[in-house]
matplotlib code that plots the C-alpha trace (Angstrom):
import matplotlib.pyplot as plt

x = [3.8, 6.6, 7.9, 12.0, 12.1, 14.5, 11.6, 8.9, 11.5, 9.9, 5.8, 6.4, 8.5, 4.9, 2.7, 4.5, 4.6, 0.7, 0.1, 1.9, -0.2, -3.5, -2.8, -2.4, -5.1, -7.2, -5.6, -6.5, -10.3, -10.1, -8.3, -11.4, -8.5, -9.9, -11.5, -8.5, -6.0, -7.9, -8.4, -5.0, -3.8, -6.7, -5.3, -1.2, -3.2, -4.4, -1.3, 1.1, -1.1, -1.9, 2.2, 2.6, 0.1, 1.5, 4.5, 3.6, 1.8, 4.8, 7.0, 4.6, 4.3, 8.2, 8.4, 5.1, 6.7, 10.3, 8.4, 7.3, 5.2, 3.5, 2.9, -0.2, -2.5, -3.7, -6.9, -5.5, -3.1, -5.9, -8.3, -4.7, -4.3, -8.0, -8.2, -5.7, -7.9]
y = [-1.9, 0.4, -0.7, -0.5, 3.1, 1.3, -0.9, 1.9, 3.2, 1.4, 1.8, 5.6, 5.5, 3.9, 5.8, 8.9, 7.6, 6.6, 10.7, 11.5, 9.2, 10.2, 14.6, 13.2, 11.5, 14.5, 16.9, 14.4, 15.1, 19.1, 19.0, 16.3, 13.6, 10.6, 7.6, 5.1, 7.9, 8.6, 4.4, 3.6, 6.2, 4.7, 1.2, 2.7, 4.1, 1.2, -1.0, 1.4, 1.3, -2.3, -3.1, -0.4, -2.1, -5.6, -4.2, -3.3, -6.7, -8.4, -6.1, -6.1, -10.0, -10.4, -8.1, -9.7, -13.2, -12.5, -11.1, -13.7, -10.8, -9.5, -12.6, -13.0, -15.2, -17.1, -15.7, -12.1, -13.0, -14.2, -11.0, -8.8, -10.5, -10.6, -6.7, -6.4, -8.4]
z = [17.4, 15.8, 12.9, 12.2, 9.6, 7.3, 6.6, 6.2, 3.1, 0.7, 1.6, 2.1, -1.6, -2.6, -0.8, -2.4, -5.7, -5.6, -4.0, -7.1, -9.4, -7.4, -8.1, -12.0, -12.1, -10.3, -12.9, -15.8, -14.6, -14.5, -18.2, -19.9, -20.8, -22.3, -20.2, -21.5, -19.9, -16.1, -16.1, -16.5, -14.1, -11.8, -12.2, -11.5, -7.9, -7.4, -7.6, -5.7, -2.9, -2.7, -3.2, 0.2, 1.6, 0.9, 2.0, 5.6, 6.0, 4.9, 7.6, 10.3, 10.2, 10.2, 13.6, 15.0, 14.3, 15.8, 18.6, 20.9, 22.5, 19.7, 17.9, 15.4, 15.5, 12.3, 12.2, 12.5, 9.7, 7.7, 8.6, 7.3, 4.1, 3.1, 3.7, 0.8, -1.4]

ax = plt.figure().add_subplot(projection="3d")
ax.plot(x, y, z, "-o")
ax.set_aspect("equal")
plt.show()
């Protein structure tokens, strides 16, 4: 299944910003910053990738619905959401 680019926009804008986060968080490490610092840049991670992951569930069950040929089943939809848990 391909996905429509206008809605990738927003995972790859979060899968940027959490590459971003990640190279801080890495650079954090090599400088000795404090545990408080690296854990909240940990939990910033952590959010941008489950929100672009949330975000090409949401898009990829919108196209698999309207598609009578790619449709998903409930159980598949289930299995897809629990990943993200």
């Amino acid at each position: 299944m391909e996905l429509d680019p206008a809605t990738l926009v927003p995972t790859l804008t979060r899968l940027r910003r959490a590459q971003g986060q990640l190279g801080a968080m890495i650079r954090m490490f090599e400088e000795g910053r404090t545990c408080t610092d690296v854990v909240t840049q940990l939990a910033a991670v952590s959010r941008a990738l489950d929100r672009a992951g949330f975000t090409l569930i949401s898009a990829s069950l919108e196209q698999c619905l309207l598609s009578p040929d790619g449709a998903v089943d409930g159980k598949e939809r289930e299995k897809l959401f629990l990943s993200m848990a």
